[in-house]
BALOBA-1460 file (C-alpha; in Angstrom, 3 decimals):
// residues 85
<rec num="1" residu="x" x="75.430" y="265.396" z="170.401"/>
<rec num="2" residu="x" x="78.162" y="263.351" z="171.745"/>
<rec num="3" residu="x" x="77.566" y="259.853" z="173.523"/>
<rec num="4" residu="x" x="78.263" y="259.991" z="177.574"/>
<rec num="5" residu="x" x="81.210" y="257.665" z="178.567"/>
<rec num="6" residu="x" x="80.431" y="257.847" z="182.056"/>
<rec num="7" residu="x" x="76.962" y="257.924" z="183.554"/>
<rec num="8" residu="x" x="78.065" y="259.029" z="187.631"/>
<rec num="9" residu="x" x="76.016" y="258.797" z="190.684"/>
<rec num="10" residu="x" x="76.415" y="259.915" z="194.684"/>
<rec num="11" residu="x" x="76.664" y="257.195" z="197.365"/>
<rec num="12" residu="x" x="73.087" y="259.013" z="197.892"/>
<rec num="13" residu="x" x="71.687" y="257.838" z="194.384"/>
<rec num="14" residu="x" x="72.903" y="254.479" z="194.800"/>
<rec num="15" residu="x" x="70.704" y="253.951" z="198.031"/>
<rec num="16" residu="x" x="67.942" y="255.813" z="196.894"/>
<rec num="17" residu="x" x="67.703" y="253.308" z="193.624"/>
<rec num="18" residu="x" x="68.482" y="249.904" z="195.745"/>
<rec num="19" residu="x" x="65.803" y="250.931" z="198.235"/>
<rec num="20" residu="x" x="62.872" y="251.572" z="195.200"/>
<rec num="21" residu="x" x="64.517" y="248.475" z="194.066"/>
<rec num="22" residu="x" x="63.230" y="246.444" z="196.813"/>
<rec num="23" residu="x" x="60.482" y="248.131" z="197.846"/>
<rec num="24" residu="x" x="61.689" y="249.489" z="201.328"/>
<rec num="25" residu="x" x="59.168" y="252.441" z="202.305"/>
<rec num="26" residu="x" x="60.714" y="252.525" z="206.177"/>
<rec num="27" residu="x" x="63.928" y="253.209" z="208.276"/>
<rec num="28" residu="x" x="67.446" y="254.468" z="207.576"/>
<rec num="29" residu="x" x="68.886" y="252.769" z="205.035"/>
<rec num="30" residu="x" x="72.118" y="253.436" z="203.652"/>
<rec num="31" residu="x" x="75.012" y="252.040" z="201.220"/>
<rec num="32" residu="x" x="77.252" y="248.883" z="202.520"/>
<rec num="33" residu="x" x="80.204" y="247.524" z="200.185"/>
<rec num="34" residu="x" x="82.318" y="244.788" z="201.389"/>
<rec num="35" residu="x" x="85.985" y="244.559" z="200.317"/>
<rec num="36" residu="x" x="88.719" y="241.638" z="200.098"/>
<rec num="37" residu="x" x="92.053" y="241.740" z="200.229"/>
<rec num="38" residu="x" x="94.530" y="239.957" z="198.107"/>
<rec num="39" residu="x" x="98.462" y="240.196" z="197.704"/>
<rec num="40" residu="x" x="100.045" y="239.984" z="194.761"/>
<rec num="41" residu="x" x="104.147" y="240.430" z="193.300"/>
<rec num="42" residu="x" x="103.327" y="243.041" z="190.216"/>
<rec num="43" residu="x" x="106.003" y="244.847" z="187.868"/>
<rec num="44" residu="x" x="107.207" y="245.438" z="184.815"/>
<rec num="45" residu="x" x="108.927" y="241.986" z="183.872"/>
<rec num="46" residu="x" x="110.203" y="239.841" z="185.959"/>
<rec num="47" residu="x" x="113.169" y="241.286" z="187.587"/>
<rec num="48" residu="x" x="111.315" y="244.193" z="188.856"/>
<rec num="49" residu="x" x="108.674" y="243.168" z="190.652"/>
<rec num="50" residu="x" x="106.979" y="244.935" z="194.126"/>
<rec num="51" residu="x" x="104.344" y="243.474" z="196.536"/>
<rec num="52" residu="x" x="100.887" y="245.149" z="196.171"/>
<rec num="53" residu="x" x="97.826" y="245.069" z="197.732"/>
<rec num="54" residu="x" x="94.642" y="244.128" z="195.068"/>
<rec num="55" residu="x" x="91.704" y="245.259" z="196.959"/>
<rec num="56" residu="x" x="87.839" y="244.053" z="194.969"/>
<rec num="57" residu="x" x="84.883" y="244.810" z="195.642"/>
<rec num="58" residu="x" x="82.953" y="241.649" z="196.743"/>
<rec num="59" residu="x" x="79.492" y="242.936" z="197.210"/>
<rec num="60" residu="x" x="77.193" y="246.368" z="197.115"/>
<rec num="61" residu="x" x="74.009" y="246.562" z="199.086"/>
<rec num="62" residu="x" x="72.193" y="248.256" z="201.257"/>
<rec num="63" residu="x" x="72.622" y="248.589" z="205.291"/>
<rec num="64" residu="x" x="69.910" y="249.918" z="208.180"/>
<rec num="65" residu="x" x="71.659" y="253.086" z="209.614"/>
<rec num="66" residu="x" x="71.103" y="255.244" z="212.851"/>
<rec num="67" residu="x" x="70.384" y="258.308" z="210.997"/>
<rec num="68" residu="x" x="70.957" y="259.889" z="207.576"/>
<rec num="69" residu="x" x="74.260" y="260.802" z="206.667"/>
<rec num="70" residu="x" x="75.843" y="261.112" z="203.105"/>
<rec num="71" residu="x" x="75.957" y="257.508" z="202.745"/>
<rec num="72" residu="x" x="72.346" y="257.163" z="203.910"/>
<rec num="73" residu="x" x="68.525" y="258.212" z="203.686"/>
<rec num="74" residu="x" x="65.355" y="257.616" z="204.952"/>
<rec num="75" residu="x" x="63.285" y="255.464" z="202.763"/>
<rec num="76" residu="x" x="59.729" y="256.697" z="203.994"/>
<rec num="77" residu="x" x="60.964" y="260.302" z="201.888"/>
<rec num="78" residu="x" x="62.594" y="258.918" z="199.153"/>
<rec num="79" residu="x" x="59.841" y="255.937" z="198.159"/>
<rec num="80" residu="x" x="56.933" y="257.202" z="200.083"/>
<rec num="81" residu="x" x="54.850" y="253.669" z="200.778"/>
<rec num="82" residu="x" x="51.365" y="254.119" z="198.079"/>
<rec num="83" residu="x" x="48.635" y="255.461" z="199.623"/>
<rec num="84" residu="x" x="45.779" y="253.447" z="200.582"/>
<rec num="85" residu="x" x="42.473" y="253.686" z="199.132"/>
């Protein structure tokens, strides 16, 4: 069986895995990326260059939300808090 390139997840995974990640067992909680912006002169040589944005992603974490959406879920169903003997 072949190797997989690619391994893909939903905005939905990503939250779910921060959250049991940190051990958040309450609220909304859902995916927050900051971006920067950068110009730049790109092209093929030097006499045919174009302005272009460059756009990175500076940091990937997690956000308290209003109410579950598809970037968002509620961390009491998806890492129930342990139970309590």
């Amino acid at each position: 069986m072949a190797q997989a390139a690619q391994i893909v997840f939903s905005h939905k995974e990503v939250v779910e895995a921060l959250i049991k990640q940190q051990g958040i067992h309450q609220g909304i909680w859902g995916l927050w990326i900051k971006f920067g912006i950068q110009g730049a002169n790109i092209g093929m040589g030097s006499t045919n260059l174009v302005p272009a944005a460059i756009v990175p992603v500076l940091e990937i974490g997690l956000q308290k939300f209003d109410e579950v959406s598809s970037l968002s879920v509620d961390a009491a169903e998806v890492n129930p808090a342990p139970a309590q003997e």
